[in-house]
Structure formats: structure tokens, C-alpha cells
N, C-alpha and C positions, 0 to 999 in steps of 0.2 A: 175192038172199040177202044179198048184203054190205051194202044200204043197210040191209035189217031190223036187223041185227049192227049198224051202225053207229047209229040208232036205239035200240036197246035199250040198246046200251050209255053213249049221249048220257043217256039216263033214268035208269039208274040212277047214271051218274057224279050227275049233280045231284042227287037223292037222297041218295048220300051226302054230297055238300057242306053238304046241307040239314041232314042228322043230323047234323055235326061242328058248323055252327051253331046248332043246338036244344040240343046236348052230349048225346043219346042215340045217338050213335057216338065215339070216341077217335081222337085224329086222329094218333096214333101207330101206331096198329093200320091207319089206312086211308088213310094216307099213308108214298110209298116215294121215297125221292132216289136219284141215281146208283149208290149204292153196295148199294142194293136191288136197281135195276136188274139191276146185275153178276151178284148172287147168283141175279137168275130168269132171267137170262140162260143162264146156267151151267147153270141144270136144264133147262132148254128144248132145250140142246144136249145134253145127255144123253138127252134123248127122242126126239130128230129134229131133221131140216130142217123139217117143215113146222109142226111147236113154234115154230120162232124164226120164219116167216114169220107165224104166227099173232101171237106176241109183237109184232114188228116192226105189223102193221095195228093192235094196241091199242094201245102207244105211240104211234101215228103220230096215231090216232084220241082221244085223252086230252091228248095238248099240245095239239091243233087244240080241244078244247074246252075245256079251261086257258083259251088264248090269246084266247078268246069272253068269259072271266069280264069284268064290268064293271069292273075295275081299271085307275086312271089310266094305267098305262104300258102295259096291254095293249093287244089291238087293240079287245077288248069296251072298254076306257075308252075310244079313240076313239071310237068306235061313239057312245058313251054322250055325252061329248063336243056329237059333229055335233046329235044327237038335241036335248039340252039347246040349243041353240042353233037350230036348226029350231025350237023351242017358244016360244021367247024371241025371236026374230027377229032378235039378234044373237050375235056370241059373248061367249064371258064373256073379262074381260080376260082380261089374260098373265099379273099378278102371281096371279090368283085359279089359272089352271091351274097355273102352275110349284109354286105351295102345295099342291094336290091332288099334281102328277104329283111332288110329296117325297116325300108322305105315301106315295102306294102303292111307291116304290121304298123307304120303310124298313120299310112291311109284306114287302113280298119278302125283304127281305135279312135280315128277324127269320124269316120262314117257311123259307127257305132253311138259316137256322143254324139252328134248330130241328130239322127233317128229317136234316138231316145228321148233328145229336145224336143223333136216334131211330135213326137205321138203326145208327150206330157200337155204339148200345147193345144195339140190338136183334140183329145180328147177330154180337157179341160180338167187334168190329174188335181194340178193343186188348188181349183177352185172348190174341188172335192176333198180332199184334205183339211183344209180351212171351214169348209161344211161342216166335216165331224168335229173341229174342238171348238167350235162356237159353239154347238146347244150344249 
């Protein structure tokens, strides 16, 4: 039962990825950073332990396919990497990887700040901030 679950949800994660790259999903809406996290955390504990162990196997199971995406610095850009060079017969220089493994560390770090904007926004961070040093 856990691989079907793990499975299903392997497919529809891609799917969604798919829709944020077609732009027939909003990647505001279907993308959550730590501070998302926090807040389903927090209801998941309000519901039970077995909520967060629940929580806990989709997290576990959504970075493990994150970490699959073909992106230079991930493990999928290794992956992707060896692949391209299996094909080619050798590998590609170093000047040509270090230029790739930039580029996906300034995608990360624009997607990262991004997320982090969306959830502050989305979960209304600094209207709650501003909450506590008013009273």
C-alpha cells in the first residue's frame, strides 16, 4: 500500500510540475516553503499523531522527488550529467559543468526567494508581526 501512495503521489507531483510549466496551474498556489511547512504542520498536530506521521512520509516522499528533478545541482542533474556523457562517450568539460551547476544554483536561490515571498504573503507572516509590536 505505501509503494501505490508513493507512486501516486510520484505522478501527480509531476503533473503538477508539468502544469506550473505549461502555466495552467500557479506556482504560488502549489508551491509551499518552510514556513508553509510550519503552518500544515501545526494543523496536522491538531489532528493527531498519525496526521504528522502521514505529513512526515509526504514530505519525506516530495524532496526524494525534488531531489530526482534534472537540475545541475541536484542528484536528477547528476543523474542527468553521467547520462549525457554515457551518450557522448566522454564527459563534458569542467568549464561547461561549473556554467550549468551556476545556473541551477541561481535558479534555486530565485525559486527559494520566491516561495518564501509567497508563503510570507500567503500566510499573512508580516501582518502578524506587526500584530505583536502594536500591543
Amino acid at each position: 500500500m505505501g509503494a501505490n501512495k508513493l507512486i501516486t503521489l510520484t505522478i501527480v507531483t509531476y503533473k503538477a510540475l508539468w502544469a506550473v510549466i505549461t502555466g495552467s496551474l500557479s506556482v504560488k498556489e502549489s508551491m509551499t516553503g518552510p514556513i508553509g511547512i510550519f503552518v500544515v504542520t501545526g494543523q496536522a498536530a491538531k489532528m493527531g499523531l498519525i496526521y504528522i506521521f502521514h505529513l512526515m512520509g509526504i514530505l519525506s516522499a516530495s524532496l526524494a522527488i525534488f531531489n530526482l528533478l534534472p537540475l545541475p545541482i541536484l542528484d536528477g542533474g547528476h543523474i542527468l550529467f553521467l547520462a549525457i556523457e554515457k551518450v557522448r562517450g566522454k564527459p563534458m568539460s569542467f568549464k561547461t559543468q561549473e556554467i550549468i551547476a551556476n545556473i541551477g544554483v541561481a535558479f534555486l536561490i530565485i525559486l527559494t526567494v520566491f516561495i518564501f515571498y509567497s508563503d510570507i504573503v500567503k500566510f499573512g507572516i508580516v501582518g502578524k508581526i506587526m500584530g505583536i509590536f502594536k500591543r
